[in-house]
C-alpha positions in Angstrom: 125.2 105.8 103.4 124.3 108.5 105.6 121.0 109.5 103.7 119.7 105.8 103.5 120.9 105.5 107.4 119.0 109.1 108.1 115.6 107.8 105.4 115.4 104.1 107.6 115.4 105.5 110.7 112.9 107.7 109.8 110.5 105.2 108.7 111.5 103.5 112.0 113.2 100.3 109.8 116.6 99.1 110.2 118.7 100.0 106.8 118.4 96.5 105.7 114.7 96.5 106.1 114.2 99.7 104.5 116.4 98.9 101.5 114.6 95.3 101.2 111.5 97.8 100.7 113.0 99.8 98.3 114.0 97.3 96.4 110.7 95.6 96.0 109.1 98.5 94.8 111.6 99.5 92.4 111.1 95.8 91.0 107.3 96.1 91.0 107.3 99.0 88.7 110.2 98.0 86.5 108.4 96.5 83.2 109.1 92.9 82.7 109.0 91.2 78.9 108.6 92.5 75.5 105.9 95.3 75.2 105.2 94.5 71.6 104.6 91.2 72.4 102.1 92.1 75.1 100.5 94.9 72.7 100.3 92.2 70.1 98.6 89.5 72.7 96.1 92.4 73.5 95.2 93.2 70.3 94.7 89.5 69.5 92.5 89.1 72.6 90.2 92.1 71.5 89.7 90.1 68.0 88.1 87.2 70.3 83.8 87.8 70.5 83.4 86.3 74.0 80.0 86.0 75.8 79.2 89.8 77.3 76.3 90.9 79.6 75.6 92.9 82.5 78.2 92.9 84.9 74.9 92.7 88.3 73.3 89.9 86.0 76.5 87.8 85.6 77.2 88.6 89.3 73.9 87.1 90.4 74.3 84.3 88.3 77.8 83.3 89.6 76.5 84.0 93.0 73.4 81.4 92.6 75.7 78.8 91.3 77.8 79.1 94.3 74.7 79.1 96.7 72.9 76.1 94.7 76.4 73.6 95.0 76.5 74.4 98.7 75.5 71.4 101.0 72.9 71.4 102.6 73.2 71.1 106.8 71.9 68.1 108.3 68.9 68.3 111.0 
């Protein structure tokens, strides 16, 4: 208890804080699910031929869409 006491203060948390932190982290990189089943749902995906193109192109695209459904101000 000492060491967690000693490691909050240090990061200027109280211990509860600091082991709140912890604990989300430790959840964040703790794998959730079945990896086979999100291999297999990957390697399903890359079977699909979906539109490609250049990544600017697209960009500019999207970005006219947007500009073209914007309303235009009153005078």
């Amino acid at each position: 208890m000492a060491a967690i006491e000693r490691a909050a203060e240090r990061s200027g948390l109280t211990v509860s804080a600091w082991v709140r932190g912890v604990l989300r982290v430790a959840e964040r990189d703790v794998p959730s699910g079945d990896v086979r089943r999100k291999l297999a749902v990957i390697a399903a995906a890359c079977l699909h031929d979906g539109p490609t193109g250049d990544i600017e192109q697209m960009n500019a695209e999207i970005e006219a869409g947007y500009l073209a459904a914007e309303p235009k101000p009153r005078r």
